[in-house]
Rosetta silent file (secondary structure, phi, psi, omega in degrees, C-alpha in Angstrom):
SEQUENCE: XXXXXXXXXXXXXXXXXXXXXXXXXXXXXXXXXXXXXXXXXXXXXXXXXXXXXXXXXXXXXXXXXXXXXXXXXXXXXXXXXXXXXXXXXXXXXXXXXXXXXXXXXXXXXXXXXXXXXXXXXXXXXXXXXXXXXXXXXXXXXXXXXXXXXXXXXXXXXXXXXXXXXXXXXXXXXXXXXXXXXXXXXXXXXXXXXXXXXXXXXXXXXXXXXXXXXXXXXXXXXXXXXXXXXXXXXXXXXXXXXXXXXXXXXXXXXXXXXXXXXXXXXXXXXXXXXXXXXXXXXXX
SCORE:     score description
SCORE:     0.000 S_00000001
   1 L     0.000  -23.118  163.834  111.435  106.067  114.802 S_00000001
   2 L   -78.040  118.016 -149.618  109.309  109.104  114.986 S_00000001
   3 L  -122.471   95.242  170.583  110.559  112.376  114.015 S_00000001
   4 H   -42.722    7.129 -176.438  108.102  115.562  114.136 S_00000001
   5 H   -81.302  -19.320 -172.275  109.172  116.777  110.855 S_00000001
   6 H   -89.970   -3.555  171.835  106.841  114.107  109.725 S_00000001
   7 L   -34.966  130.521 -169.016  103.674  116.120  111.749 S_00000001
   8 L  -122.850  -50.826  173.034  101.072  116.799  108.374 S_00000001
   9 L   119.952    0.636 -178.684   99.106  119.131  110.951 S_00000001
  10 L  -113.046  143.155 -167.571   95.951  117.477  111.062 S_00000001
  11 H   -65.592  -81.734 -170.885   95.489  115.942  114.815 S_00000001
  12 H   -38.113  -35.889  173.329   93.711  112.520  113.216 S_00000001
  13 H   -68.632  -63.604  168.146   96.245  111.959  110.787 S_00000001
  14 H   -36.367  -44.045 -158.979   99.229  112.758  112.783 S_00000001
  15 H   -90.637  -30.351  164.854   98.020  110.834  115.795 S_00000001
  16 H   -62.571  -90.242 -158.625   97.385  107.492  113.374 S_00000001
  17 H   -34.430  -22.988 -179.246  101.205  107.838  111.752 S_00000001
  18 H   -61.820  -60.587 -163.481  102.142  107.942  115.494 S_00000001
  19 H   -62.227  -53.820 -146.850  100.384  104.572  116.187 S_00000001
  20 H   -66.748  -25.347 -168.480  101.449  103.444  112.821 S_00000001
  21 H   -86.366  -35.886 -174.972  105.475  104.060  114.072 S_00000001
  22 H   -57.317  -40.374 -153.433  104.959  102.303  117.621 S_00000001
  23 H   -79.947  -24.212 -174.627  103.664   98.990  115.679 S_00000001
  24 H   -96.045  -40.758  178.099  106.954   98.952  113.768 S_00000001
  25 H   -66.043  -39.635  158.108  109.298   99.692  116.017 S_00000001
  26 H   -72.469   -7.142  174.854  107.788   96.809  118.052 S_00000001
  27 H   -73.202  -35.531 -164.811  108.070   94.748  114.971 S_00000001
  28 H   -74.826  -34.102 -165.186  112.085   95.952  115.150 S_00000001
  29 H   -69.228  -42.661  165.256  112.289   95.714  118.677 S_00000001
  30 H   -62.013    8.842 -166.294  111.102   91.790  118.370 S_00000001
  31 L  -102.601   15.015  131.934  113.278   91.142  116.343 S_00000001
  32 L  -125.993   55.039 -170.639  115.940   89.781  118.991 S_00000001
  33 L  -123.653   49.428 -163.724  113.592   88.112  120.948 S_00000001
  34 L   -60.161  -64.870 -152.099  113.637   84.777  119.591 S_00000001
  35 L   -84.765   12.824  171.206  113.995   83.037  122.100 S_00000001
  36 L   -83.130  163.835  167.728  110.923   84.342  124.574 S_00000001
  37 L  -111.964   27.059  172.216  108.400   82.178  124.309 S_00000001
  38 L   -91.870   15.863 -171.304  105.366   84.772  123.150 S_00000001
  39 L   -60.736  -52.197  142.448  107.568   85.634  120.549 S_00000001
  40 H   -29.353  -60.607 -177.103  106.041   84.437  117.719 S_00000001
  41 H  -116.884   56.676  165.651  102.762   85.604  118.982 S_00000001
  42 H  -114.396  -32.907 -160.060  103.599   89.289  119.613 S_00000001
  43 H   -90.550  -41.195  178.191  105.106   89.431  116.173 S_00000001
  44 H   -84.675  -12.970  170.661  101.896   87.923  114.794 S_00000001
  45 H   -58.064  -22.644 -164.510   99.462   90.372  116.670 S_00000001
  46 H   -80.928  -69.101  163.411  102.256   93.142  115.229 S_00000001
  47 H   -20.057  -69.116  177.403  101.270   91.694  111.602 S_00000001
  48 H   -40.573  -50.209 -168.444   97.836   91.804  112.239 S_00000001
  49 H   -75.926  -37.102  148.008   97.611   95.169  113.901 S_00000001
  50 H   -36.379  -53.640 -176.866   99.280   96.699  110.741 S_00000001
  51 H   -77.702  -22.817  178.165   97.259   95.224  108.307 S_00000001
  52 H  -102.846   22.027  174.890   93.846   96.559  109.960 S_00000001
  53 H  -108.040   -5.278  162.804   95.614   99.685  110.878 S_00000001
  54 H   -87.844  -22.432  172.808   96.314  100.821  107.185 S_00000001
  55 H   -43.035  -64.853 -132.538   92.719   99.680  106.103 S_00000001
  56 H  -115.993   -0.926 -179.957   91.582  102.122  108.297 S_00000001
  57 H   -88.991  -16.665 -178.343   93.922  104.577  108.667 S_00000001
  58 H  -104.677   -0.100  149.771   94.213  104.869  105.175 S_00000001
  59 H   -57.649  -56.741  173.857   90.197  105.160  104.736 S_00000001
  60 H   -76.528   -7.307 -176.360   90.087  108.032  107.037 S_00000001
  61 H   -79.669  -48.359  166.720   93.047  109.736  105.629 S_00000001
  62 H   -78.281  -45.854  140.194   91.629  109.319  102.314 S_00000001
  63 H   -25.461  -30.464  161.627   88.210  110.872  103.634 S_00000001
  64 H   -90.336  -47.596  156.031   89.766  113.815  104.648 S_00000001
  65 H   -44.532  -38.129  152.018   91.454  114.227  101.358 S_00000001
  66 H   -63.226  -66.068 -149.694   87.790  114.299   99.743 S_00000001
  67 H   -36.285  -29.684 -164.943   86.807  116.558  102.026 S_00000001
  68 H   -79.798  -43.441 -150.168   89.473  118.863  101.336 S_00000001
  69 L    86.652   67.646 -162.173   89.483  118.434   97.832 S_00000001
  70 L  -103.831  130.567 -177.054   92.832  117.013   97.714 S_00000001
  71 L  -100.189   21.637 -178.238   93.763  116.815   94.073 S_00000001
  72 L  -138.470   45.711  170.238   96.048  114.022   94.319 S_00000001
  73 H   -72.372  -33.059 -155.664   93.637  111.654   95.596 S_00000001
  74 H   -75.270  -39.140  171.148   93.379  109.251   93.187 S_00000001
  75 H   -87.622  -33.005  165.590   96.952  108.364   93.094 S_00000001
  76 H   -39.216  -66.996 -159.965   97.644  108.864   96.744 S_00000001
  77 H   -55.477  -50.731  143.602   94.622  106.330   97.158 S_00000001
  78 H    -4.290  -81.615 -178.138   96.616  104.127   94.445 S_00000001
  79 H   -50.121  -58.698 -173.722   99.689  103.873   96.791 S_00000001
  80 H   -53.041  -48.741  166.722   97.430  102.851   99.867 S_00000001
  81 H   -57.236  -27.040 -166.018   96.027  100.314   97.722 S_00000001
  82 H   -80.078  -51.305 -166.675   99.228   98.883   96.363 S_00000001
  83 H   -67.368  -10.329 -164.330  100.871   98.661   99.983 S_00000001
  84 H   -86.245  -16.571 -174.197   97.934   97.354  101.552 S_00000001
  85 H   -71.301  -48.092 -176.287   98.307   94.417   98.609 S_00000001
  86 H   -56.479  -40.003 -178.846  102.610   94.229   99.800 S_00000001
  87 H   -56.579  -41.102  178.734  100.931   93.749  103.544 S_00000001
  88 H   -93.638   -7.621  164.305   99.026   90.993  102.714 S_00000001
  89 H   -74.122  -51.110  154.008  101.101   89.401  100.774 S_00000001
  90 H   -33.643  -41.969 -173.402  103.659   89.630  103.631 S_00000001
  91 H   -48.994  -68.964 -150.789  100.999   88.234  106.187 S_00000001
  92 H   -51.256  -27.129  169.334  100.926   85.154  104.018 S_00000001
  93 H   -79.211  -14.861  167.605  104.916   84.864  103.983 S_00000001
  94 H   -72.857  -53.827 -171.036  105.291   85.578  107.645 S_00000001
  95 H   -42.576  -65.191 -169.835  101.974   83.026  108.636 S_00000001
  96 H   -69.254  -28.772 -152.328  103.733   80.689  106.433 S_00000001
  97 L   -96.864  -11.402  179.940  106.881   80.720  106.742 S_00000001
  98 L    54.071   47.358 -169.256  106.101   80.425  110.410 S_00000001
  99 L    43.295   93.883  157.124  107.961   83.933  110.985 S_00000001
 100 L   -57.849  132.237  167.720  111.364   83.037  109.911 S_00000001
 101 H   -70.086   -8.857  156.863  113.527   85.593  110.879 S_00000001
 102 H   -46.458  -57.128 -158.635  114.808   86.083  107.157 S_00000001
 103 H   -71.470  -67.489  168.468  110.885   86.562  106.316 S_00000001
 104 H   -18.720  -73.612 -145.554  110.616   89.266  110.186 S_00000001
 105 H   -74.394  -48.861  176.493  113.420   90.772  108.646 S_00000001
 106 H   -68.944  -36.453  177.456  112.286   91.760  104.902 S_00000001
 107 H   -49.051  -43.871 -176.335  109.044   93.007  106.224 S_00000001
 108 H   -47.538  -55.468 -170.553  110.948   95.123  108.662 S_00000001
 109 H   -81.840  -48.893  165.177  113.041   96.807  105.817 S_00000001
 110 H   -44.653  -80.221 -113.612  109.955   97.299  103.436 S_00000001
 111 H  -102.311  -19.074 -172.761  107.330   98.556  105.361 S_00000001
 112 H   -74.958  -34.268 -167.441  109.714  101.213  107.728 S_00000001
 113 H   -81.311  -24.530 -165.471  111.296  102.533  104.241 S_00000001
 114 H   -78.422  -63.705  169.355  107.813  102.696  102.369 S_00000001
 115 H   -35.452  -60.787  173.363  106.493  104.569  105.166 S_00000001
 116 H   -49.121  -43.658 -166.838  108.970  107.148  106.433 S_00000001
 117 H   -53.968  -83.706 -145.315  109.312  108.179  102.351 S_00000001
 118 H   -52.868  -75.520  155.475  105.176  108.382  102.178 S_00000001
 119 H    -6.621  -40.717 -178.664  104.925  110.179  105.109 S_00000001
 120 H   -80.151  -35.577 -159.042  107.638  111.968  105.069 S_00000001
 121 L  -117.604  -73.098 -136.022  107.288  113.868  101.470 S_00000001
 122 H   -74.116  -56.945 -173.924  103.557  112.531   99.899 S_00000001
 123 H   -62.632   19.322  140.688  101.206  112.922  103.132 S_00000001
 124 H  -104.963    9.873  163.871  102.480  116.641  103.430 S_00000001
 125 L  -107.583   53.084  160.701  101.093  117.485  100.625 S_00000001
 126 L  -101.176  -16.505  170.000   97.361  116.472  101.586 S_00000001
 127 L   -69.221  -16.859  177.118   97.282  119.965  103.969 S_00000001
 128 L   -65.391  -56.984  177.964   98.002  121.976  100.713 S_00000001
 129 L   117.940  -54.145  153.263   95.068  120.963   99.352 S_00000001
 130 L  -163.134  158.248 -173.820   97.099  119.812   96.214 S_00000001
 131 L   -10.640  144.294  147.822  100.203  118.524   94.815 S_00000001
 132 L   -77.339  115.886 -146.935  103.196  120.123   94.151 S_00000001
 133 L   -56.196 -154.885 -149.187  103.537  120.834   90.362 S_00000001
 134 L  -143.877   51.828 -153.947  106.261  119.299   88.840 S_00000001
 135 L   -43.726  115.027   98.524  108.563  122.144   86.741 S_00000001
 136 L    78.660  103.313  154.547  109.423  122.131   82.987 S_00000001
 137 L  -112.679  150.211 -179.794  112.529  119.854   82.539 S_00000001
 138 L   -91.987  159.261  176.751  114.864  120.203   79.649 S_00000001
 139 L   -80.928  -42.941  179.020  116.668  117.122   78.079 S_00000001
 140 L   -66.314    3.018 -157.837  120.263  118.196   78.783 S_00000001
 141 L  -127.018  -42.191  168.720  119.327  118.924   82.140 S_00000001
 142 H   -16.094  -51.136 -162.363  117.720  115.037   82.793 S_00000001
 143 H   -76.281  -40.906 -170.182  120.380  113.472   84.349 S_00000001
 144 H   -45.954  -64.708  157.140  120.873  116.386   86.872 S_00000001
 145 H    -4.259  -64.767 -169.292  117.265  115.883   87.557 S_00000001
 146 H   -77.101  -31.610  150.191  117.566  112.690   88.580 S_00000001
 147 H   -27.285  -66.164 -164.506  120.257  113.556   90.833 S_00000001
 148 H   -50.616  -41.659 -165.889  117.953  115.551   92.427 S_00000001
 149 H   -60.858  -47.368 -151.121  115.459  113.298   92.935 S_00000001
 150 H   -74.819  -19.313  168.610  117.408  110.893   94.244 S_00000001
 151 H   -70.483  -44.975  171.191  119.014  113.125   96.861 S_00000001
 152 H   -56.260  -33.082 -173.724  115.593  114.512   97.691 S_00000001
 153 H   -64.374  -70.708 -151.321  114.560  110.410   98.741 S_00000001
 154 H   -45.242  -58.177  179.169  118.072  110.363  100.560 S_00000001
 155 H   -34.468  -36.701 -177.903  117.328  113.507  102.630 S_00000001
 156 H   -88.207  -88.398  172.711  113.811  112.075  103.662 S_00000001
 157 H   -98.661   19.220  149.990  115.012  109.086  104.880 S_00000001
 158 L  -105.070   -1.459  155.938  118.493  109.372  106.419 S_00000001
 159 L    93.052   40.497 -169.957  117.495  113.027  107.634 S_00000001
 160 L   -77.138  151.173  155.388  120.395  114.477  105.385 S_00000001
 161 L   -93.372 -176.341 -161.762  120.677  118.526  105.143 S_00000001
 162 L   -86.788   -9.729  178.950  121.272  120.022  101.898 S_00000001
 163 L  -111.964    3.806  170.226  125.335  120.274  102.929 S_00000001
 164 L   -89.255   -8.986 -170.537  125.095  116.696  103.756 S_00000001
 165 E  -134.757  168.698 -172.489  124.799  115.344  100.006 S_00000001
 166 E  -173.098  164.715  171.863  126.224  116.401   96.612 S_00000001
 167 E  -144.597  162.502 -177.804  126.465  114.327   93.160 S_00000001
 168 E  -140.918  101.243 -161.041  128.999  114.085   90.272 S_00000001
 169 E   -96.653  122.333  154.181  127.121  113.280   87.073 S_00000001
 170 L    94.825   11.788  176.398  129.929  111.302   84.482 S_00000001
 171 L   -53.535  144.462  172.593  132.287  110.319   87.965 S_00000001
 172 L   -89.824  -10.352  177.200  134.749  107.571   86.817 S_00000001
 173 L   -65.406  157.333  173.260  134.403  105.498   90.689 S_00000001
 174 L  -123.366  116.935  179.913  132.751  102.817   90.730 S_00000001
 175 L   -97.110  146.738 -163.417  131.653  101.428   93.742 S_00000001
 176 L   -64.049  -32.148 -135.920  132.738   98.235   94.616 S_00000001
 177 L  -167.920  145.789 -177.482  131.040   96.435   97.434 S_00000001
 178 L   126.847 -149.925 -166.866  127.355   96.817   98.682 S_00000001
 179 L  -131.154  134.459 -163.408  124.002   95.995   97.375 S_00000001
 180 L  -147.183  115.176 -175.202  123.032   96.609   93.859 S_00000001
 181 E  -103.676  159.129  150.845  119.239   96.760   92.293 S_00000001
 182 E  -134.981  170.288 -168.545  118.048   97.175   88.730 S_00000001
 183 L  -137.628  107.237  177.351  114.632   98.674   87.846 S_00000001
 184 E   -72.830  135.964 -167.991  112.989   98.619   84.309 S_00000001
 185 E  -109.961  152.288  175.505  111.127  101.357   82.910 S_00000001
 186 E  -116.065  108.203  157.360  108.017  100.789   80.744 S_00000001
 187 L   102.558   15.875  166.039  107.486  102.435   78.135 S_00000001
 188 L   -55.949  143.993 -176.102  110.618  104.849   78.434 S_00000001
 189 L   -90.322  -49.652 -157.559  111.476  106.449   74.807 S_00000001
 190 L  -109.019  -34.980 -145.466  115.696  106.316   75.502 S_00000001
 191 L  -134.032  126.062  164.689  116.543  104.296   78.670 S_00000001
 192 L   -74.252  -67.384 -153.331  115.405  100.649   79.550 S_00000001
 193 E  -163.493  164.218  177.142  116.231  101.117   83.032 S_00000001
 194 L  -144.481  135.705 -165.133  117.942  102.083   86.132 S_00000001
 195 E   -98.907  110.165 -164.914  120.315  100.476   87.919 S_00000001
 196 E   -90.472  144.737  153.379  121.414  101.581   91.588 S_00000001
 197 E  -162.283  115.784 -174.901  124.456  100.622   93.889 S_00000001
 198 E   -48.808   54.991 -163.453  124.563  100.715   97.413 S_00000001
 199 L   -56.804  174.472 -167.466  127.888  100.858   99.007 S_00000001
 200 H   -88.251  -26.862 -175.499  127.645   99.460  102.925 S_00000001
 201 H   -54.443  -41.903 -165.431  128.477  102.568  104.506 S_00000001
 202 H   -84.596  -42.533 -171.698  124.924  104.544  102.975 S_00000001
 203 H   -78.369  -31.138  171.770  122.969  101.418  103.818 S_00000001
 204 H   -54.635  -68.417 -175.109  124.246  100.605  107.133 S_00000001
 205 H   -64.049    1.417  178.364  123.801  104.367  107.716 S_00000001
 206 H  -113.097   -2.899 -176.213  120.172  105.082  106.487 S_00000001
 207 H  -100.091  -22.485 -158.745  118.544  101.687  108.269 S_00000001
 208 H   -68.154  -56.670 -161.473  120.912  103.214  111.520 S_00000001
 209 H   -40.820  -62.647 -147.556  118.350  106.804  110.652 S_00000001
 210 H   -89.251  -39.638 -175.529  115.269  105.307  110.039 S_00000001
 211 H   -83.414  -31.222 -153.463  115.209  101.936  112.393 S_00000001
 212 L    63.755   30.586  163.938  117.904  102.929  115.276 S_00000001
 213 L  -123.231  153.634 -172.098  119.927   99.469  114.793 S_00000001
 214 L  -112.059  139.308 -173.555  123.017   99.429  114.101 S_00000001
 215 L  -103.138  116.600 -164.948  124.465   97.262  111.230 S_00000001
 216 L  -115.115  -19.960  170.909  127.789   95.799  110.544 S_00000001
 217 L  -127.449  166.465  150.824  126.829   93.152  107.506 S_00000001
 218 L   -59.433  154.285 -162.251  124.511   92.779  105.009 S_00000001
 219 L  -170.996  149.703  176.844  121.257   91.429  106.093 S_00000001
 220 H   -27.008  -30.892 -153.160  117.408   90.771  105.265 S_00000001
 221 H   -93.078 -106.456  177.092  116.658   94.200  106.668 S_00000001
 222 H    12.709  -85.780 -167.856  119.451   96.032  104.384 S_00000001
 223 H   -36.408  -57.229 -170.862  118.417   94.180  101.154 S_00000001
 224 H   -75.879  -24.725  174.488  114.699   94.676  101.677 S_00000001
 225 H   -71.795  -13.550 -171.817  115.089   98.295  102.764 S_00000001
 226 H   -99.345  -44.888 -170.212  117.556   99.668   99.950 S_00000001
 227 H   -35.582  -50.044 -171.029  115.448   96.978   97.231 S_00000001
 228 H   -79.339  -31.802  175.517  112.034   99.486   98.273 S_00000001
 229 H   -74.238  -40.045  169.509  114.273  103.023   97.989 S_00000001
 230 H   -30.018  -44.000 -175.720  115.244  101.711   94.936 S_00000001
 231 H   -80.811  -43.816  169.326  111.256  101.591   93.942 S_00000001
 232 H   -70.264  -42.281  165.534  110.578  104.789   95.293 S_00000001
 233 H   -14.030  -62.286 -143.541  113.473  106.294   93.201 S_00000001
 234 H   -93.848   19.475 -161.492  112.453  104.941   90.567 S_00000001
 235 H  -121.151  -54.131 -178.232  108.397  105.684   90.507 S_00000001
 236 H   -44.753  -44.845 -176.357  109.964  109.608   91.002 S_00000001
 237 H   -81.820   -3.956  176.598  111.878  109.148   88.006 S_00000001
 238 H   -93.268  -18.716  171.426  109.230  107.808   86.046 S_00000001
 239 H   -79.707  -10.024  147.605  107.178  110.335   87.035 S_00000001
 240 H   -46.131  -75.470  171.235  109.529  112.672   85.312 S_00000001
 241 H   -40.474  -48.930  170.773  109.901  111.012   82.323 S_00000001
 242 H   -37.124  -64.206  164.547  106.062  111.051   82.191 S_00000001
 243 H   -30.320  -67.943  152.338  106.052  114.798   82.123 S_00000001
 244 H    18.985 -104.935  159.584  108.581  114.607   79.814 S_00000001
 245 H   -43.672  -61.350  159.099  107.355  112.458   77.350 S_00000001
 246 L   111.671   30.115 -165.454  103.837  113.512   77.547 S_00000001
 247 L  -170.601  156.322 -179.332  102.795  109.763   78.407 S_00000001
 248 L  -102.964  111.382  170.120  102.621  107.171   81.067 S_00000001
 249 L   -73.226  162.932 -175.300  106.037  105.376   82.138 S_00000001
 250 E  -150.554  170.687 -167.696  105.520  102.744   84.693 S_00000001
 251 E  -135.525  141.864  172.606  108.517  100.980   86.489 S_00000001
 252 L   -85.465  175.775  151.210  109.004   97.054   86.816 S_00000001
 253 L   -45.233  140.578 -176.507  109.658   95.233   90.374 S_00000001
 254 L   -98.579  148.370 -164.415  113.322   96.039   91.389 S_00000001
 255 E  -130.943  135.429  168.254  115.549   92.798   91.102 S_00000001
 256 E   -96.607  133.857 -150.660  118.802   92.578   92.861 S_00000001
 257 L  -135.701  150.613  166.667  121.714   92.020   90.640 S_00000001
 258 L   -33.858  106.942  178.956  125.379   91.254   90.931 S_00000001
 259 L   -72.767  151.977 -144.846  127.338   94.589   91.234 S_00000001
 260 L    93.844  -25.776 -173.611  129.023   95.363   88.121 S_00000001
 261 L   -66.878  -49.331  172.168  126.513   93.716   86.354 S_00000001
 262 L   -94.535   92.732 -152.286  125.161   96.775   85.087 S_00000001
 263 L  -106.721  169.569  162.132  127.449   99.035   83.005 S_00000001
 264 L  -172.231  140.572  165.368  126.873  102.412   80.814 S_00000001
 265 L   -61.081  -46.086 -174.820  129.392  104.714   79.508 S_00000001
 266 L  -114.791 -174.523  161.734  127.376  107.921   79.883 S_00000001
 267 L    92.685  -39.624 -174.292  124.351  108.546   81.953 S_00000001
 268 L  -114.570  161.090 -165.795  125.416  107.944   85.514 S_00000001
 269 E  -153.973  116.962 -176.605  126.293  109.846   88.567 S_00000001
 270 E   -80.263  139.697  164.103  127.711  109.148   92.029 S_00000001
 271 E  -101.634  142.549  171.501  125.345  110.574   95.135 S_00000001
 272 E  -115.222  135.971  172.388  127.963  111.413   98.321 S_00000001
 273 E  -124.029 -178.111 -179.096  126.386  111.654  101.481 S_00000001
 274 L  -113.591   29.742  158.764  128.594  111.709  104.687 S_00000001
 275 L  -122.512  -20.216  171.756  127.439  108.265  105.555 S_00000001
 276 L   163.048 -172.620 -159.150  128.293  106.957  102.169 S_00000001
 277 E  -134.299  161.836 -158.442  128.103  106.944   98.349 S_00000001
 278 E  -145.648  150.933 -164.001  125.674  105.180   95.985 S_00000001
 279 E  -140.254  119.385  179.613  126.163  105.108   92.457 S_00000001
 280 E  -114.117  119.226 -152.397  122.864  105.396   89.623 S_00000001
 281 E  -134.382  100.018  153.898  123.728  104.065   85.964 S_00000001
 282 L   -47.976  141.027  172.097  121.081  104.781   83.518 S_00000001
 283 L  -166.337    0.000    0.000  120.937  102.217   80.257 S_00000001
């Protein structure tokens, strides 16, 4: 699951995200090994060993970021707090649940997709020394924007080049078949929210990227991994709007919804990748 492109350049940091990739890929790799009988308790030492390895991995990471003067601690440190909240809340649904493979499986799909993204994009910019600004958007130019963004996520975690994806803002397809979230914006001036759909081809193919398994149905892992790109989407696009606006948008929990469920006339734009096409409806 590890790809040097995700290498930040600092040895301690780098050599923790290493560690941090091993423990999940043995979380993937147990996950058709039911029938041993440590199974259960290699999956919960895998639990454990996660939860004290972002405590501390994200303590020294943010520690280096004072040091630096990283000027995007305070929300960096923000994310590390909120996933370290999703972790423990998992613990208690794995513990309880007495690791269902349903429960094994949504962990699986969260915590590889939360990662690769933060890794992948926000921990290179702690070697800068700070953020990358954000540029000037125009209102006629907003949807295109969000295009971008959302192509920029795609890129990050199925490892797309820039000739691998393209969008068509106002396309009349629809897609049909997949997985389909919506996500509520708070405090948005024009748009309640935005709604995503997944066709099977892009989902199959971006858990194939980021996990190495290969997928022929929908599944725990699918659902929870497209449910969390959905959330990073949509925390990008609110940080847009923020700009924007001149004010702080916030995003609800993304809820999975019927596809179809969620229509708009204007507003929307198919993403094409050459593993498959996803559809974003503004409303």
């Amino acid at each position: 699951m590890w790809k040097d492109s995700y290498l930040v350049g600092v040895d301690i940091i780098d050599n923790q995200h290493k560690e941090l990739f091993e423990a999940i890929g043995a979380l993937r790799d147990n996950l058709g090994k039911a029938d041993l009988p440590d199974y259960k308790k290699q999956l919960a030492e895998t639990a454990i060993f996660l939860k004290e390895y972002c405590f501390n991995h994200f303590r020294d990471e943010e520690e280096y970021q004072r040091i630096i003067g990283f000027d995007g601690h305070v929300e960096h440190k923000q994310k590390h707090n909120k996933l370290i909240g999703d972790v423990l809340n998992y613990e208690k649904k794995l513990v309880g649940s007495d690791f269902a493979s349903p429960v094994v499986k949504n962990f699986l799909g969260f915590v590889a997709t939360w990662l690769i993204y933060h890794v992948g994009v926000e921990d290179q910019q702690i070697p800068k020394g700070k953020r990358t600004a954000l540029a000037k958007i125009d209102d006629k130019d907003l949807v295109h924007e969000y295009a971008v963004s959302v192509k920029g996520v795609f890129k990050i975690l199925a490892g797309l080049s820039e000739q691998d994806i393209y969008h068509t803002i106002g396309s009349n397809k629809h897609i049909d078949s997949g997985v389909s979230y919506k996500v509520g914006l708070v405090g948005a001036p024009n748009n309640k929210g935005i709604g995503f759909v997944y066709s099977e081809d892009i989902a199959f193919g971006v858990l194939k990227t980021m996990t190495s398994m290969e997928f022929t149905e929908l599944n725990e892992v699918v659902y929870s991994a497209m449910q969390e790109t959905s959330n990073i989407i949509s925390a990008n696009i609110a940080s847009l709007l923020s700009k924007m606006a001149n004010t702080n948008i916030d995003i609800e929990a993304p809820e999975q919804v019927q596809i179809g469920e969620i229509s708009s006339t204007s507003n929307r734009f198919l993403v094409h990748t050459k593993l498959g096409e996803m559809e974003v409806i503004l409303y």
